[in-house]
PyMOL CGO cylinders between C-alpha atoms (Angstrom):
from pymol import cmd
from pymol.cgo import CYLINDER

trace = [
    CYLINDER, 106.65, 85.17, 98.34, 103.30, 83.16, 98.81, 0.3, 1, 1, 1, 1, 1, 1,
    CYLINDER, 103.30, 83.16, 98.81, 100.15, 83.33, 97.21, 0.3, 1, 1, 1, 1, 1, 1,
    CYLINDER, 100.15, 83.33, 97.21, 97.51, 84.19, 100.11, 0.3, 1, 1, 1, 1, 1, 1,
    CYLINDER, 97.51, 84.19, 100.11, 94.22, 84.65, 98.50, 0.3, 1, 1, 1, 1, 1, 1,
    CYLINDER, 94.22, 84.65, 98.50, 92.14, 85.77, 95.27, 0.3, 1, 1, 1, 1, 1, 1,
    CYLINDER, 92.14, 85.77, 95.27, 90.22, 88.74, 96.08, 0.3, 1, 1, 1, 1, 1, 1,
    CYLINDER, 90.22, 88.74, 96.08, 86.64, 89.48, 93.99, 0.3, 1, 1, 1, 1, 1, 1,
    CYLINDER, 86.64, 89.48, 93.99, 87.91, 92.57, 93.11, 0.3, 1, 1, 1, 1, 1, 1,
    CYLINDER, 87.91, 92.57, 93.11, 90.29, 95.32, 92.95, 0.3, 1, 1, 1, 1, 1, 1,
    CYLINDER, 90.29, 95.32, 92.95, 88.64, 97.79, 96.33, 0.3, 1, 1, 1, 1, 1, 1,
    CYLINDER, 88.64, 97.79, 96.33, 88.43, 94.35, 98.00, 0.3, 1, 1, 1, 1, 1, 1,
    CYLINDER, 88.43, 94.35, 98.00, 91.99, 93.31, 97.33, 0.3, 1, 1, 1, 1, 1, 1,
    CYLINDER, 91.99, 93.31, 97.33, 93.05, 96.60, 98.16, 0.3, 1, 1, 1, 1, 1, 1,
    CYLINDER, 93.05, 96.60, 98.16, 91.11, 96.96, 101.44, 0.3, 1, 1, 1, 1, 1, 1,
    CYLINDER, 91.11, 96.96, 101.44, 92.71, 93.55, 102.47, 0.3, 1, 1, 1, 1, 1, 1,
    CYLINDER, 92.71, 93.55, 102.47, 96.36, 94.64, 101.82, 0.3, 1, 1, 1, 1, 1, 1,
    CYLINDER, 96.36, 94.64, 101.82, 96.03, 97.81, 103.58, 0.3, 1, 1, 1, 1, 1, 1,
    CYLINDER, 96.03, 97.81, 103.58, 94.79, 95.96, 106.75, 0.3, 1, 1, 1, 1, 1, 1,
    CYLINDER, 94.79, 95.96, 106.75, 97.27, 93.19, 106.35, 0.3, 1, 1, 1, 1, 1, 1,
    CYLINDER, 97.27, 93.19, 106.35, 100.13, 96.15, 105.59, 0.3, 1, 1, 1, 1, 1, 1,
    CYLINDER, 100.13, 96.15, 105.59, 99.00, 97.88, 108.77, 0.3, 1, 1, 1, 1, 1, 1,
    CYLINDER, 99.00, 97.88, 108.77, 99.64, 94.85, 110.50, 0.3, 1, 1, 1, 1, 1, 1,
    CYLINDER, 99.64, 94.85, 110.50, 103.18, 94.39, 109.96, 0.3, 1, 1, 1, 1, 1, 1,
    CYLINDER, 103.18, 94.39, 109.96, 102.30, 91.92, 107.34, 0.3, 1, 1, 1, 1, 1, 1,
    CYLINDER, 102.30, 91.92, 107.34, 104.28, 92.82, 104.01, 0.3, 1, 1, 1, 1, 1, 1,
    CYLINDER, 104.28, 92.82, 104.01, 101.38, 92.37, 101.63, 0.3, 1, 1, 1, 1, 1, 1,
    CYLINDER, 101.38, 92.37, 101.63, 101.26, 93.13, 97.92, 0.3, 1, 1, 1, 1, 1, 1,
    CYLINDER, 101.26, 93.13, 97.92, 98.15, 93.27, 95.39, 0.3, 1, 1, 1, 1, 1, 1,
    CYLINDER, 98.15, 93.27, 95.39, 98.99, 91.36, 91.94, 0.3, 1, 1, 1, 1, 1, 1,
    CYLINDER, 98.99, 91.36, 91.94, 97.37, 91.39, 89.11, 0.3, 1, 1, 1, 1, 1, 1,
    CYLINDER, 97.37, 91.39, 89.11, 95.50, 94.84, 89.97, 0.3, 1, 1, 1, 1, 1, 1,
    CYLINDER, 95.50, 94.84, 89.97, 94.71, 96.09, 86.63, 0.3, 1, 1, 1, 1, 1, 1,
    CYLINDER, 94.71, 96.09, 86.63, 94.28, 92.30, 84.75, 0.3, 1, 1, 1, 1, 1, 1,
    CYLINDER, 94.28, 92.30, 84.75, 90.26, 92.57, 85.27, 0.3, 1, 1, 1, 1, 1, 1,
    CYLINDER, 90.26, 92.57, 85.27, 91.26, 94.65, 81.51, 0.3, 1, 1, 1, 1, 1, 1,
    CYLINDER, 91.26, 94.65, 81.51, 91.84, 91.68, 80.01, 0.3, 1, 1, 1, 1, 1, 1,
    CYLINDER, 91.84, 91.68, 80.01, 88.70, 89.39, 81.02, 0.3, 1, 1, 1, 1, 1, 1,
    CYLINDER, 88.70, 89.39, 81.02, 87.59, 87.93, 78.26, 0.3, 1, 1, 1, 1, 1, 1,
    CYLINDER, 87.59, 87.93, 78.26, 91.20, 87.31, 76.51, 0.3, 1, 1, 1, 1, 1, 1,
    CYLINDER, 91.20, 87.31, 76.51, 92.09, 84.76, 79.45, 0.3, 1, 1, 1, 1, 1, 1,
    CYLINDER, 92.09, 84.76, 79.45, 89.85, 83.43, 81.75, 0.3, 1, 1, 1, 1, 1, 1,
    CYLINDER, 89.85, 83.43, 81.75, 87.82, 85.36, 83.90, 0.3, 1, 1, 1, 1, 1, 1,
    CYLINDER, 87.82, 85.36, 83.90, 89.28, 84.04, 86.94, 0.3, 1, 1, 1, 1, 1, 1,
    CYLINDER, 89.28, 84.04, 86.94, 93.00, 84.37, 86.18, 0.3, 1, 1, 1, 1, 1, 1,
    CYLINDER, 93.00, 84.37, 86.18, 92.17, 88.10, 86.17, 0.3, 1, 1, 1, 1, 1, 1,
    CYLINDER, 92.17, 88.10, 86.17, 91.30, 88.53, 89.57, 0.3, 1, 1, 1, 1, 1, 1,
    CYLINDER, 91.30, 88.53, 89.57, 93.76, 90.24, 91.97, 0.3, 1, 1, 1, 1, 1, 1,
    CYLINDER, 93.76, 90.24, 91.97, 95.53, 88.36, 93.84, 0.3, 1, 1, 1, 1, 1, 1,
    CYLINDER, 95.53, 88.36, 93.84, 97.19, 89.50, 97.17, 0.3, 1, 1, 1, 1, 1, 1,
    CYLINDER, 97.19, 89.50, 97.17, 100.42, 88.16, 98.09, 0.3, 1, 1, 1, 1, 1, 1,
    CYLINDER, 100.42, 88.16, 98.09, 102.70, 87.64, 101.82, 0.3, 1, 1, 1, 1, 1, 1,
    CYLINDER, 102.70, 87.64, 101.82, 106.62, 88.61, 101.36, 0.3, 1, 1, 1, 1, 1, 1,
    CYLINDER, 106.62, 88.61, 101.36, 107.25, 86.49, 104.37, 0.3, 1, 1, 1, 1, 1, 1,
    CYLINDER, 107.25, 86.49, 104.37, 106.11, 82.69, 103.85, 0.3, 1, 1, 1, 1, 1, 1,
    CYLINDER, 106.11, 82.69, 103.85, 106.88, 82.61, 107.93, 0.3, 1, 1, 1, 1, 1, 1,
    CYLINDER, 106.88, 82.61, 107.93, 103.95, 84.83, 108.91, 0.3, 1, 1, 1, 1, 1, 1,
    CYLINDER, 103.95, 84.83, 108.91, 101.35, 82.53, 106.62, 0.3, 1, 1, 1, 1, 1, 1,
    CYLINDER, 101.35, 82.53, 106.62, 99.41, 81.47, 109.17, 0.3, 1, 1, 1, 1, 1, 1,
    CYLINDER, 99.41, 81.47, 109.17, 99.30, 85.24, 110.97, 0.3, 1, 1, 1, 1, 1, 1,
    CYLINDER, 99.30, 85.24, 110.97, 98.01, 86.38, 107.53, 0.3, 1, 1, 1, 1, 1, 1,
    CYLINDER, 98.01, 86.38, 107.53, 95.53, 83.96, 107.09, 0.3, 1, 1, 1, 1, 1, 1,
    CYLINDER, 95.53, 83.96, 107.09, 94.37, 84.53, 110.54, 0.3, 1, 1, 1, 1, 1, 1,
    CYLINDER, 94.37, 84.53, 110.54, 93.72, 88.21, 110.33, 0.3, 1, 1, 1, 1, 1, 1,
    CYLINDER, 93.72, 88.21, 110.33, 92.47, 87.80, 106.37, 0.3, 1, 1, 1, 1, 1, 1,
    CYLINDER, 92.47, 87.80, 106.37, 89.75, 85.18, 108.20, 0.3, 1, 1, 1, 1, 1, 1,
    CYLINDER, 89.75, 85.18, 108.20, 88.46, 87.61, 110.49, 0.3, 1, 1, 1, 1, 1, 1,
    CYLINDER, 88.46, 87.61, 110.49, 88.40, 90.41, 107.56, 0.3, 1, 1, 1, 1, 1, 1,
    CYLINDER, 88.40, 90.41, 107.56, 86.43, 88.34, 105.60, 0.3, 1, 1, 1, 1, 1, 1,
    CYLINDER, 86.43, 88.34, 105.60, 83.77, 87.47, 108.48, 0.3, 1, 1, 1, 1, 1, 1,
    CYLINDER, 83.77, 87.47, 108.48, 83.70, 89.69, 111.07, 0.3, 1, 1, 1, 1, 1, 1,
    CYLINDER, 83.70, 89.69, 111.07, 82.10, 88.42, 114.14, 0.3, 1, 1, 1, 1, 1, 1,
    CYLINDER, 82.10, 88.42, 114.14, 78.39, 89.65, 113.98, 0.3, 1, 1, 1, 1, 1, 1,
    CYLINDER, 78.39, 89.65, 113.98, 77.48, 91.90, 117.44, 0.3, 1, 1, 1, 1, 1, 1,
    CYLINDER, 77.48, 91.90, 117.44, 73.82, 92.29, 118.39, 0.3, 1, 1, 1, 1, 1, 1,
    CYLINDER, 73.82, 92.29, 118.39, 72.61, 94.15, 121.24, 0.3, 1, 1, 1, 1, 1, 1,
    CYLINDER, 72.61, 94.15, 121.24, 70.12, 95.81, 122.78, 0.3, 1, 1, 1, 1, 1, 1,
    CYLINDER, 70.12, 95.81, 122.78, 70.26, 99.43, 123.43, 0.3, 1, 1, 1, 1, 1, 1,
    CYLINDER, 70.26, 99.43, 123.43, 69.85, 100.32, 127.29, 0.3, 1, 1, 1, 1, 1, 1,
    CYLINDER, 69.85, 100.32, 127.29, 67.59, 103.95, 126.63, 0.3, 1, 1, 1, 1, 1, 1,
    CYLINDER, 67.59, 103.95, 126.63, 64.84, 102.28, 124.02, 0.3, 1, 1, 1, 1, 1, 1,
    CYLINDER, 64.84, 102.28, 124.02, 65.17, 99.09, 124.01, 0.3, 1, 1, 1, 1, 1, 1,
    CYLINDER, 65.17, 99.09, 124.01, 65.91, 99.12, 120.08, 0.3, 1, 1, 1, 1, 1, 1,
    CYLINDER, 65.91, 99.12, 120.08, 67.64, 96.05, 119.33, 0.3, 1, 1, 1, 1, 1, 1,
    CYLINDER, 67.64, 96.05, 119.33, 71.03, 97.24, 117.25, 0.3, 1, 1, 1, 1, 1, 1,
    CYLINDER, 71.03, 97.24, 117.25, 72.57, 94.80, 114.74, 0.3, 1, 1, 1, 1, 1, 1,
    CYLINDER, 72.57, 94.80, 114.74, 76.20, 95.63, 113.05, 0.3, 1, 1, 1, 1, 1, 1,
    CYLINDER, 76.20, 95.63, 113.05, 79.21, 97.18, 114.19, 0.3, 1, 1, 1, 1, 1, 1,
    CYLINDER, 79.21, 97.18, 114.19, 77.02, 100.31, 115.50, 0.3, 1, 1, 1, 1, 1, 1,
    CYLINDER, 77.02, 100.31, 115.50, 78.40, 101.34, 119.30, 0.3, 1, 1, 1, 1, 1, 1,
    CYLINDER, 78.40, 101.34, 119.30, 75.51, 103.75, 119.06, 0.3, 1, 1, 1, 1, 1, 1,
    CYLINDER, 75.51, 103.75, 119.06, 71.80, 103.45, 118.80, 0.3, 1, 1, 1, 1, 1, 1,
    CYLINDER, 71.80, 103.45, 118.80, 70.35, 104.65, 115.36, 0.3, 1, 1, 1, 1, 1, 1,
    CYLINDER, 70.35, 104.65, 115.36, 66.94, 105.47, 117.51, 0.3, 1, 1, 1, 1, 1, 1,
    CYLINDER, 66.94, 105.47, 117.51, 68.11, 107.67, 120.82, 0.3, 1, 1, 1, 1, 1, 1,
    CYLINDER, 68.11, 107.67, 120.82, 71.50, 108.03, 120.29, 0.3, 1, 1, 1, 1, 1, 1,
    CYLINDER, 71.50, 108.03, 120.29, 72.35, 105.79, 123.35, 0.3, 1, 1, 1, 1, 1, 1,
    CYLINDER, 72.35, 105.79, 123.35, 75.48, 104.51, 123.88, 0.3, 1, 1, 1, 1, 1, 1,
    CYLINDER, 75.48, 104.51, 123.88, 76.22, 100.55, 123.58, 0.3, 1, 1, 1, 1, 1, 1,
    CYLINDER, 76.22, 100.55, 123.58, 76.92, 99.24, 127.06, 0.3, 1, 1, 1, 1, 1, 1,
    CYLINDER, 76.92, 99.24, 127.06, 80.45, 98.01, 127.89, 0.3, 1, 1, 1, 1, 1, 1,
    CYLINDER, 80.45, 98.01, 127.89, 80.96, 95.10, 129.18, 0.3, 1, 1, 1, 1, 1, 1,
    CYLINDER, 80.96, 95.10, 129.18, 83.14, 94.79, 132.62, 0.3, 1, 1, 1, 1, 1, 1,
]
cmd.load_cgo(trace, "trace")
Protein backbone atom coordinates (compact mmCIF):
# COMPACT_ATOMS: atom_id res chain seq x y z
CA UNK A 1 0.00 0.00 0.00
CA UNK A 2 1.06 3.72 -0.70
CA UNK A 3 0.14 6.81 0.77
CA UNK A 4 -1.47 8.99 -2.19
CA UNK A 5 -2.72 12.12 -0.70
CA UNK A 6 -4.22 14.01 2.49
CA UNK A 7 -7.61 15.06 1.74
CA UNK A 8 -9.18 18.44 3.72
CA UNK A 9 -11.80 16.47 4.79
CA UNK A 10 -13.84 13.48 5.18
CA UNK A 11 -16.77 14.25 1.85
CA UNK A 12 -13.56 15.25 0.01
CA UNK A 13 -11.61 12.12 0.78
CA UNK A 14 -14.54 10.21 0.16
CA UNK A 15 -15.51 11.82 -3.18
CA UNK A 16 -11.84 11.09 -4.30
CA UNK A 17 -11.93 7.32 -3.45
CA UNK A 18 -15.13 6.74 -5.06
CA UNK A 19 -13.78 8.24 -8.37
CA UNK A 20 -10.45 6.58 -8.00
CA UNK A 21 -12.55 3.10 -6.98
CA UNK A 22 -14.62 3.57 -10.12
CA UNK A 23 -11.59 3.65 -11.97
CA UNK A 24 -10.21 0.38 -11.30
CA UNK A 25 -7.96 1.99 -8.84
CA UNK A 26 -8.19 0.03 -5.39
CA UNK A 27 -8.43 3.07 -3.16
CA UNK A 28 -9.06 3.19 0.58
CA UNK A 29 -9.91 6.28 2.98
CA UNK A 30 -7.73 6.15 6.37
CA UNK A 31 -8.07 7.85 9.13
CA UNK A 32 -11.92 8.73 8.36
CA UNK A 33 -13.21 9.35 11.72
CA UNK A 34 -9.60 10.84 13.39
CA UNK A 35 -10.92 14.61 12.72
CA UNK A 36 -12.53 13.32 16.61
CA UNK A 37 -9.46 13.60 17.99
CA UNK A 38 -8.10 17.16 16.74
CA UNK A 39 -6.87 18.75 19.37
CA UNK A 40 -5.28 15.52 21.24
CA UNK A 41 -2.70 15.16 18.23
CA UNK A 42 -2.07 17.55 15.77
CA UNK A 43 -4.53 18.89 13.63
CA UNK A 44 -2.99 17.66 10.60
CA UNK A 45 -2.32 14.02 11.53
CA UNK A 46 -6.14 13.87 11.68
CA UNK A 47 -6.90 14.42 8.27
CA UNK A 48 -7.99 11.48 6.06
CA UNK A 49 -5.80 10.16 4.18
CA UNK A 50 -6.58 8.09 0.98
CA UNK A 51 -4.49 5.26 0.13
CA UNK A 52 -3.53 3.00 -3.52
CA UNK A 53 -3.44 -1.02 -2.84
CA UNK A 54 -1.34 -1.24 -5.93
CA UNK A 55 2.06 0.87 -5.64
CA UNK A 56 2.19 -0.07 -9.68
CA UNK A 57 -0.75 2.14 -10.67
CA UNK A 58 0.89 5.36 -8.61
CA UNK A 59 1.32 7.36 -11.29
CA UNK A 60 -2.42 6.41 -12.91
CA UNK A 61 -3.72 7.55 -9.47
CA UNK A 62 -2.02 10.58 -9.25
CA UNK A 63 -2.99 11.37 -12.72
CA UNK A 64 -6.70 11.06 -12.36
CA UNK A 65 -6.49 12.59 -8.48
CA UNK A 66 -4.72 15.79 -10.55
CA UNK A 67 -7.49 16.29 -12.77
CA UNK A 68 -10.10 15.79 -9.71
CA UNK A 69 -8.54 18.32 -7.94
CA UNK A 70 -8.49 20.96 -10.97
CA UNK A 71 -10.74 20.32 -13.45
CA UNK A 72 -10.04 22.02 -16.64
CA UNK A 73 -12.18 25.30 -16.57
CA UNK A 74 -14.71 25.42 -19.97
CA UNK A 75 -16.06 28.80 -21.04
CA UNK A 76 -18.28 29.34 -23.85
CA UNK A 77 -20.57 31.24 -25.41
CA UNK A 78 -24.05 30.15 -25.88
CA UNK A 79 -25.15 30.11 -29.71
CA UNK A 80 -29.22 31.39 -28.97
CA UNK A 81 -28.23 34.62 -26.56
CA UNK A 82 -25.06 35.11 -26.69
CA UNK A 83 -24.75 34.60 -22.73
CA UNK A 84 -21.32 33.76 -22.06
CA UNK A 85 -21.52 30.29 -19.78
CA UNK A 86 -18.68 29.55 -17.34
CA UNK A 87 -18.48 25.93 -15.45
CA UNK A 88 -19.24 22.57 -16.39
CA UNK A 89 -22.88 23.81 -17.64
CA UNK A 90 -23.64 22.01 -21.33
CA UNK A 91 -26.72 24.20 -21.09
CA UNK A 92 -27.37 27.87 -21.01
CA UNK A 93 -28.79 29.14 -17.57
CA UNK A 94 -30.54 32.11 -19.82
CA UNK A 95 -32.47 30.25 -22.97
CA UNK A 96 -31.93 26.91 -22.29
CA UNK A 97 -29.65 26.50 -25.41
CA UNK A 98 -27.62 23.78 -25.87
CA UNK A 99 -23.60 24.09 -25.73
CA UNK A 100 -22.28 23.57 -29.24
CA UNK A 101 -20.21 20.44 -29.98
CA UNK A 102 -17.31 20.62 -31.38
CA UNK A 103 -16.57 18.41 -34.73
Amino acid sequence: MKRLVQAPNLAIATLWADVLNGAGLAVTVQRAYASGIAGEIPPDQALPELWLDDEQRLGEARALLHHLQHPPERRWACPGCGEIIDGPFDQCWHCGAAMPHLA
